[in-house]
C-alpha positions in Angstrom: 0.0 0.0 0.0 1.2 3.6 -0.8 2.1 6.0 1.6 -0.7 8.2 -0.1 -3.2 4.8 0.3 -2.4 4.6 4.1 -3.2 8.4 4.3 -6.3 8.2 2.2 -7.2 5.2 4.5 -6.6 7.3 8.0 -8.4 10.1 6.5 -11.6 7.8 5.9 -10.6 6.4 9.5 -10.7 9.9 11.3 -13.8 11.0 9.2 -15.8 8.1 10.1 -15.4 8.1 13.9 -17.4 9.9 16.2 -14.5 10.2 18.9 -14.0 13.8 19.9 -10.0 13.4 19.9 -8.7 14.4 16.5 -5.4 13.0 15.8 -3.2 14.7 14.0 -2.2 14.1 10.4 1.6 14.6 11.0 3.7 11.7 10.1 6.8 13.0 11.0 8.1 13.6 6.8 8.2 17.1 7.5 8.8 18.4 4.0 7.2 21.1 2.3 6.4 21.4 -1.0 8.1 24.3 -2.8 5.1 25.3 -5.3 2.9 23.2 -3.9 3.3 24.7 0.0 1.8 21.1 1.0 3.9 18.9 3.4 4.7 16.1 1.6 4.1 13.5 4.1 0.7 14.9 5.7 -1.0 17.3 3.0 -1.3 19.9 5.0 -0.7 23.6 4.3 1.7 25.7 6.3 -1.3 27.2 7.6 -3.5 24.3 8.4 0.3 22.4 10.5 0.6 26.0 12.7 -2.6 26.4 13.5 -3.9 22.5 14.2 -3.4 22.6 18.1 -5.3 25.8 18.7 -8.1 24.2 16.1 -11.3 22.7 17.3 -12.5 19.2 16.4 -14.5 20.5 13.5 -11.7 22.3 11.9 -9.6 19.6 12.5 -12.3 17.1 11.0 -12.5 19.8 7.8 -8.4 19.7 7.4 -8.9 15.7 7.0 -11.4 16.2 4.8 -8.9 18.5 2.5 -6.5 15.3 2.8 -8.8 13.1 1.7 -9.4 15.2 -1.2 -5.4 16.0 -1.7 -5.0 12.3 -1.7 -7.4 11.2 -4.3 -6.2 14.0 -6.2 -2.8 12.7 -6.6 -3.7 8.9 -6.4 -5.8 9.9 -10.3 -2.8 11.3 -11.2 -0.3 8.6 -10.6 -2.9 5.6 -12.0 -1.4 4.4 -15.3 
């Protein structure tokens, strides 16, 4: 499985449960994109990593929700 699959798959994962604990995305790949501005191991915007702790749930749950979509994005665009 991809590292892109497993973060598609933890995204679902988050979405899905109804536990008011959030985890966080990071992954420890701390890499930013340079035209992107994405982190390459989370998906996550400059923006979206500083401000995650002071975030509640439903923020949080929305920044999934972009990685979900950043995900599938890329997983189209890598399929032969």
């Amino acid at each position: 499985m991809s590292v892109l699959s497993r973060l598609q798959r933890r995204a679902e994962q988050v979405l899905e449960s109804t536990d008011p604990y959030v985890p966080s995305p990071c992954v420890s790949v701390c890499v930013v994109h340079p035209t992107e501005g994405l982190c390459e191991g989370c998906l996550r915007s400059l923006d979206e990593i500083g401000a995650w702790g002071q975030m509640h749930s439903a923020q949080q749950r929305e920044v999934w929700q972009h990685i979900q979509v950043r995900c599938a994005k890329r997983l189209q665009i890598t399929k032969p």
